[in-house]
C-alpha positions, -999 to +999 in steps of 0.1 A: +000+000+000+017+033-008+007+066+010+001+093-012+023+130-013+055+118-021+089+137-037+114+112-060+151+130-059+167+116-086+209+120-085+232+105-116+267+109-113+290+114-148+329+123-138+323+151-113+289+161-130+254+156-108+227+156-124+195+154-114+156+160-111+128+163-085+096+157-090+064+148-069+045+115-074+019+124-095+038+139-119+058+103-122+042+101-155+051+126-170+064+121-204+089+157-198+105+158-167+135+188-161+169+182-145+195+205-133+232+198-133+262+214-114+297+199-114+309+190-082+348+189-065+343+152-048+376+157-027+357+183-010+330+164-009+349+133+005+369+156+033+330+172+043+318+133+047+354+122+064+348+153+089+310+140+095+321+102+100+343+118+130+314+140+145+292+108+147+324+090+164+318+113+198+278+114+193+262+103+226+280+134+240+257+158+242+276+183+233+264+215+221+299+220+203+294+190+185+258+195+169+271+227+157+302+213+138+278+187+121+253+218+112+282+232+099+297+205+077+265+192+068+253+229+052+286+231+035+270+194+017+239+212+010+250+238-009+279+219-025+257+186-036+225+202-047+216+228-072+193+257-067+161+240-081+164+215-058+173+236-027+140+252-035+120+223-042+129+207-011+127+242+011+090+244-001+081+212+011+082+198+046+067+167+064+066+144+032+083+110+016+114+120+006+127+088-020+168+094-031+175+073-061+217+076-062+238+062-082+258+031-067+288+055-064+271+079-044+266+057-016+287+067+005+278+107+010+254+110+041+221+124+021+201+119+054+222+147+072+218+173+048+211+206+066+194+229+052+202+261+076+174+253+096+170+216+099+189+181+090+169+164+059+159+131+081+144+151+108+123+172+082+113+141+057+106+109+053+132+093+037+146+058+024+168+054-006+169+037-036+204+025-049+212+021-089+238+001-097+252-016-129+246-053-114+219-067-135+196-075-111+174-114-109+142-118-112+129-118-082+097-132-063+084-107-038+064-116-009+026-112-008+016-100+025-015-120+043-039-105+067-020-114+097+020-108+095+047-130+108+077-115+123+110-130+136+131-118+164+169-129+166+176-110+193+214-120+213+225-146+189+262-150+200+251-149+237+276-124+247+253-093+243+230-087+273+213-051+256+203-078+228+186-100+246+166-073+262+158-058+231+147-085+215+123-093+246+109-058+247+099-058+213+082-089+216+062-077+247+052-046+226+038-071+201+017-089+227-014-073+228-013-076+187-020-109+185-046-106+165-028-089+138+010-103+141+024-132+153+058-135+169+088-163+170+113-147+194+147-170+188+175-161+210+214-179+217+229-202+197+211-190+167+234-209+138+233-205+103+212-238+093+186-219+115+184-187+100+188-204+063+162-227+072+137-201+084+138-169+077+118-167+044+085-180+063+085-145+084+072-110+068+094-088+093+129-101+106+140-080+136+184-089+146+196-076+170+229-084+177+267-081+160+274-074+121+310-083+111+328-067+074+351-089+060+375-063+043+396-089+024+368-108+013+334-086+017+309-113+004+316-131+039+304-101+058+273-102+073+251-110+111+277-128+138+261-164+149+268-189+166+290-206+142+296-179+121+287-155+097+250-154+077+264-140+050+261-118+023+266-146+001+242-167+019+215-141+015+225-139-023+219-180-026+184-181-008+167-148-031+177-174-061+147-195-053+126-184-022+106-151-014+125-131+014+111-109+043+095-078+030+107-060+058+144-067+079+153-044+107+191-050+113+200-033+149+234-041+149+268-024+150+288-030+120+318-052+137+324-073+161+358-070+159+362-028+161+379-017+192+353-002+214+366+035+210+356+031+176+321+039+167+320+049+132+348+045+105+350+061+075+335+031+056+304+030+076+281+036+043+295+011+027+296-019+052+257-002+057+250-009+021+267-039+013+252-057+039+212-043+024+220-046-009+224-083-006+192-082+009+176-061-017+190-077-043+172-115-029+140-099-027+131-077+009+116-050-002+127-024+028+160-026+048+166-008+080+202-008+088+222+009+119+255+025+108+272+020+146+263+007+180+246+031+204+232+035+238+210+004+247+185+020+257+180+045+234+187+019+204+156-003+221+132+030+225+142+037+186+126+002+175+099+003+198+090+036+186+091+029+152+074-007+156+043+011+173+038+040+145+045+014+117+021-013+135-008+014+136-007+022+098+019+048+093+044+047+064+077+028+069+096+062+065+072+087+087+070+056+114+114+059+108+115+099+116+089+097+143+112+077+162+140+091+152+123+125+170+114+106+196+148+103+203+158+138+195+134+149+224+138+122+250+183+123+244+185+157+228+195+167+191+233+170+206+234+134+213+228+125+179+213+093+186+186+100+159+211+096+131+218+064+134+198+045+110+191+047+073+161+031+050+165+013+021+131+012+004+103+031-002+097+054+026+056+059+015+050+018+020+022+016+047+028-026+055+000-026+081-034-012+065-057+008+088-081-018+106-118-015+090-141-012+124-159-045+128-173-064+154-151-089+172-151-111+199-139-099+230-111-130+231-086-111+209-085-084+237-056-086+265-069-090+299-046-059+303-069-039+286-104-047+286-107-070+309-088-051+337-115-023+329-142-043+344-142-033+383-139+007+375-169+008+349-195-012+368-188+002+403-192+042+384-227+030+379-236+020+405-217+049+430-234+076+407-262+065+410-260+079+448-259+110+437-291+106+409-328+116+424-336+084+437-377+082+429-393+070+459-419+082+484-416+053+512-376+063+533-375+031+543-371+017+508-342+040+503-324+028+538-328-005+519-312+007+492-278+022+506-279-013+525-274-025+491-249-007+481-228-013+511-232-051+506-221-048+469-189-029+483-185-059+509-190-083+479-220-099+494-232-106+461-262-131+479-267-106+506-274-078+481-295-102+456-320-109+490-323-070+498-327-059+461-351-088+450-372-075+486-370-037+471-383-047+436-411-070+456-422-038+478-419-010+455-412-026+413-408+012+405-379+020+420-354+022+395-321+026+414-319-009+423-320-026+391-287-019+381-278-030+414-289-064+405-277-063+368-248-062+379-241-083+405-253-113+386-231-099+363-203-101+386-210-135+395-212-143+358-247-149+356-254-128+322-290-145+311-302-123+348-277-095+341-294-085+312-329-093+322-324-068+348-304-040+325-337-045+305-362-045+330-341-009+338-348+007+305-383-006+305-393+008+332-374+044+328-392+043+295-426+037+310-420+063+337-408+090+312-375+093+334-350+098+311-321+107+334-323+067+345-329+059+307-292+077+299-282+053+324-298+022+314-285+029+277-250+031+293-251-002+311-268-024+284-240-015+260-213-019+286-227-055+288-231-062+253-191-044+251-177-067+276-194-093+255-180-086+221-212-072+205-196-040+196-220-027+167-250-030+200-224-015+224-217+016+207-256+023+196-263+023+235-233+045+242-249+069+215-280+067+225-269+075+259-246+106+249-273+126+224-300+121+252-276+134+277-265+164+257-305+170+251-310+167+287-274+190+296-269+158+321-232+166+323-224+136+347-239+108+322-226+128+289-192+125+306-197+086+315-212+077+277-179+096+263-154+076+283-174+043+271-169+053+235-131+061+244-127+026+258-146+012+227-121+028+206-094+016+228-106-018+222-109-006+186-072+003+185-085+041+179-060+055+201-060+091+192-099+093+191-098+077+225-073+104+242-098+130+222-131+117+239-111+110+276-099+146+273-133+160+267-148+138+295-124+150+318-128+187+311-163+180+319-157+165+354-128+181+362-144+217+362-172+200+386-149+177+403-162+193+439-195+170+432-188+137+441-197+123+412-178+136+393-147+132+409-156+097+411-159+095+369-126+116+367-107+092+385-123+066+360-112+091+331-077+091+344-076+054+347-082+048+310-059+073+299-036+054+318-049+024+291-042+040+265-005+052+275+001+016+282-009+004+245+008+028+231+042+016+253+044+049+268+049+027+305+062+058+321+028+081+311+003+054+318+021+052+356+016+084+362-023+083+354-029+049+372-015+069+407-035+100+396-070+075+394-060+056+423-058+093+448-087+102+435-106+071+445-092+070+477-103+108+483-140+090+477-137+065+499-133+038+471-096+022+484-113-017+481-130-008+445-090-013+430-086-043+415-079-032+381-057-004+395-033-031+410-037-053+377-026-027+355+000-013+373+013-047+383+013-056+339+034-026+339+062-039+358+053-072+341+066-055+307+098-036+326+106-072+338+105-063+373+085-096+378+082-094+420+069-058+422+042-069+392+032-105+416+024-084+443+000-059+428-016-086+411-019-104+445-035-073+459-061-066+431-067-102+433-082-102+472-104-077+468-116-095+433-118-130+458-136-106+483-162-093+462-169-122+447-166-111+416-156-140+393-158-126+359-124-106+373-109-142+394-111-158+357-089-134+343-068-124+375-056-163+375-047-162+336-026-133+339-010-148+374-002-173+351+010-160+322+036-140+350+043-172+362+048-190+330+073-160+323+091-167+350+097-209+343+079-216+376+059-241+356+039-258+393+026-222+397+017-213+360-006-248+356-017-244+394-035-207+382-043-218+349-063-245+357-080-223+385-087-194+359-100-223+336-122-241+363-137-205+370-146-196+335-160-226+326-183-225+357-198-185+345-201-202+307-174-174+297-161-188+266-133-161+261-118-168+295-120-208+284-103-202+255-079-183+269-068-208+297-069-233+276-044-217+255-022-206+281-023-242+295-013-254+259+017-225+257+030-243+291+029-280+282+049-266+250+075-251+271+076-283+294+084-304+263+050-323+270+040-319+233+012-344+233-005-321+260+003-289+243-019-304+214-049-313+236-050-279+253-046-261+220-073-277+200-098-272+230-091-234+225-091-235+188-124-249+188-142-222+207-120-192+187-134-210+156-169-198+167-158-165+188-127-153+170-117-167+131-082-154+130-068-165+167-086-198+154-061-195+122-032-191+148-035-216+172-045-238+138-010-226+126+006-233+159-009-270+161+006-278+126+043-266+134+044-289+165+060-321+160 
């Protein structure tokens, strides 16, 4: 798929003539095009690239010195490389895909660190290059790429480089709550070369991370350092003869294993860079990200998970590429020059992952992280508003009834608060507070043929009594039912319904609960941006009335799910901080047992940072209050994720021990993503254990009930059964 407002800038070199043209994509066709020529001293031009290969030797620095050396030798390449046509072409435009096609021979001039007075080229464009050379190129078969994308990580493949290791199992966390869209094979140690040849043209992305060794006196031997050797350039030539190569490899590597470590860039870097992806491009991958020298660990992982989460959402290759090279520039500074580290081979406009088309699907594809750990904060807002809604009722004693409820429902008391409600309803059938009392306690227990009865008797009755500030309500926790379900197309009706009959109404309280439902539907949706958009608005809306109980209450809840969405988009740090911002505010009402989720979340971000005993005991905490409360539609997933922590760990007695509780749970509430879910998790263990026959039995129980909730995890696991032995 290729994104549209491009610019081609096309160089040829003749002697010490460059000419060349630039043009935007849609005049491609053009039967005329113009091109401008200059002639060009290249030992000036070679002494401006020798002085930059040194400036990038000492970047990590941050230096202000430094970064205004490189401004100064990279202008000098401006004006000496490119005539006035283009200076002005490429001064006109800004924020567009920027393709070079150089000749071969012009490889080795740094074109992405062009400044222009004002900025470096790569910072203002998108840009990936295109290479023409004088090798007749094969025909080639280039991959087609299927609905759901399979990516290889060869992360630490020598076993001598920690930063590796880590990188690789960062990146793979950040895939995990994609599973419906990519699926991962994380090899690490001992990777050899009968591996990688035997392998890597089944994968659409290949992400190493580890060394790259040149081979000065004999360069076709150059290539990734494994375990017994070089995958070569030569190797890479052999397998494009006959098999359809990654469209997509990300090499994160420094350039040698053997430079001495004060040595971070020599003055060949462009050409080990290319040699390296032109093999590549010449066997068929389509884009090549390469690294031209080692940097800081963590600033080399926060580059690849920065681009992986741009590109994953539907961005270009080469805009997903300069957002995380800016990510870098503001998180390390432009003076460290971290962000100049990598270039693109390919064409910068190629958008891999297609924007999703909204549909309905089943809930199973969604991480307990996110909607499932949601759970506890959305049902307990309905029911604490509610305290602070005109309760209709003539008779006091009815309403002393009530609040009893409510404090049972805190307690968990789930029978306790059935007997009172079912007495209120038997007195007084008008009194509306108390059905969602009752929807959802069944609802907690897992009891969803009474949960909805009574969500429907709710609306019913508001509609009978003309009272439409319990109708707003009604509407909000029908669709949050149908949500948690995996009806989404009903959900987000109800939500709307609730929202234009609480704008007609100027209910500010209900219009700000209905617009943090549709946030977390487009959560769930992957909708990011339009989440943060409708969280922000609901939040301006309680936070100016945040001395109302109420509202403070729902502002808390609007801070929680920002803290959602921070933590799907890997921002760990951002989602923190609004997890501790939700969790003072409930505890300013009074709310400290309603946590659950708080604790889950919070624990699943130490989970990702690897800090595995800080992330057991939050999850321990949110899981007494869910075994207080009774609330087993949470116990199903708090054992699954207990786990999956577990499982992460090698402590395989724990990891079956809470699988098999998570399982027997889920399958006593009928909740068939939960059973499908444990019975997958229990298959991923018996894998890991070596116990294959197991693994199968486990595996084909959950890709029997995906078949019916959830097609493509049913094509996974299907996938996953076939590659076992």
């Amino acid at each position: 798929m290729q994104e549209e407002g491009a610019l081609t800038l096309e160089i040829i070199r003749e002697g010490d003539i460059l000419k060349m043209s630039i043009y935007d994509h849609k005049d491609a066709v053009s039967t005329l095009r113009h091109y401008s020529q200059h002639k060009v001293d290249f030992s000036e031009i070679g002494r401006l690239c020798q002085e930059i290969t040194l400036l990038l030797s000492r970047a990590g620095l941050n230096d202000l010195a430094l970064i205004r050396s490189l401004e100064k030798a990279a202008h000098a390449l401006w004006e000496h490389l490119l005539t006035r046509t283009v200076k002005e072409k490429l001064q006109e435009k800004k924020n567009l895909n920027l393709l070079l096609e150089i000749d071969e021979e012009l490889i080795f001039i740094p074109w992405e660190l062009l400044f222009n007075g004002t900025n470096f080229l790569s910072l203002e464009f998108n840009i990936g290059r295109l290479v023409k050379t004088k090798s007749s190129p094969p025909v080639l078969s280039y991959r087609s790429l299927g609905h759901i994308f399979k990516m290889l990580i060869l992360a630490n493949p020598t076993n001598d480089l920690k930063s590796a290791y880590l990188e690789g199992v960062n990146i793979r966390n950040q895939f995990d709550r994609r599973r419906g869209d990519i699926r991962i094979d994380f090899k690490s140690t001992n990777i050899d070369r009968l591996y990688i040849k035997k392998n890597i043209c089944d994968y659409d992305i290949v992400h190493f991370a580890g060394h790259c060794e040149y081979n000065y006196h004999n360069p076709k031997e150059s290539g990734w350092v494994l375990s017994d050797g070089n995958f070569s350039i030569q190797d890479i030539l052999r397998l494009g003869s006959g098999l359809s190569l990654p469209a997509l490899v990300f090499s994160n590597a420094c350039h040698s294993a053997q430079l001495p470590k004060e040595i971070r860039v020599d003055g060949d870097y462009q050409k080990k860079s290319y040699s390296l992806a032109a093999a590549f491009l010449f066997s068929g991958v389509r884009h090549y990200i390469g690294s031209i020298r080692k940097i800081e660990d963590a600033a080399s992982l926060l580059f690849a998970k920065e681009f992986y989460h741009h590109l994953t959402s539907g961005k270009s290759l080469g805009l997903s590429l300069r957002l995380a090279r800016l990510k870098l520039a503001r998180d390390y500074g432009n003076t460290a020059l971290h962000w100049a580290n990598y270039l693109l081979y390919g064409d910068p406009g190629f958008i891999m992952f297609k924007p999703k088309p909204v549909r309905a699907k089943s809930k199973a594809v969604l991480p307990k992280k996110l909607l499932a750990r949601s759970l506890i904060v959305s049902a307990v807002a309905g029911i604490a508003v509610s305290l602070y809604l005109l309760l209709p009722t003539i008779n006091p004693s009815t309403y002393i009834l009530f609040l009893r409820s409510q404090r049972l429902f805190a307690k968990g008391l789930n029978q306790e608060v059935i007997k009172v409600a079912e007495g209120i309803i038997t007195k007084d059938k008008g009194f509306l507070a108390i059905y969602p009392v009752l929807g959802d306690t069944y609802h907690r227990m897992g009891d969803k043929d009474r949960a909805i009865k009574y969500y429907f008797d709710y609306m019913m009755l508001a509609q009978k009594k003309n009272d439409a500030n319990h109708l707003v309500k009604a509407y909000i926790a029908i669709g949050w039912f149908y949500h948690l379900d995996g009806e989404y197309h009903k959900a987000k009706d109800f939500y709307e319904k609730a929202l234009n009959l609480s704008r007609k109404l100027k209910d500010k309280l209900n219009e700000a609960v209905a617009l943090r439902k549709l946030a977390v539907w487009n959560i769930d949706k992957e909708n990011y941006d339009l989440a943060l958009e409708l969280l922000t608005k609901s939040s301006e809306i309680n936070r100016q009335r945040q001395h109302l109980a109420g509202h403070r209450y729902n502002l808390a809840c609007d801070y929680f799910d920002m803290g959602l969405v921070f933590s799907d988009k890997g921002d760990l740090a951002a989602a923190e901080e609004f997890y501790r911002k939700s969790r003072l505010l409930f505890e300013k009402v009074n709310l400290k047992n309603e946590l659950s989720d708080y604790y889950f979340n919070l624990g699943e971000l130490y989970f990702l940072d690897k800090q595995y005993n800080k992330a057991l005991g939050y999850y321990l905490s949110g899981l007494k209050i869910d075994k207080v409360q009774g609330n087993k539609r949470n116990l199903a997933s708090d054992y699954n994720m207990i786990g999956e922590l577990y499982l992460e760990m090698d402590n395989f007695i724990e990891a079956e021990g809470n699988f098999n509780q998570a399982l027997l749970i889920a399958e006593e509430i009928r909740f068939k993503p939960d059973i499908a879910e444990a019975n997958y998790n229990l298959g991923t263990l018996y894998r890991k254990m070596g116990r294959i026959k197991k693994c199968k039995e486990f595996l084909r129980k959950a890709q029997e009930i995906y078949g019916v909730i959830d097609k493509p995890s049913y094509e996974e696991v299907k996938e996953e059964i076939l590659s076992l032995p």
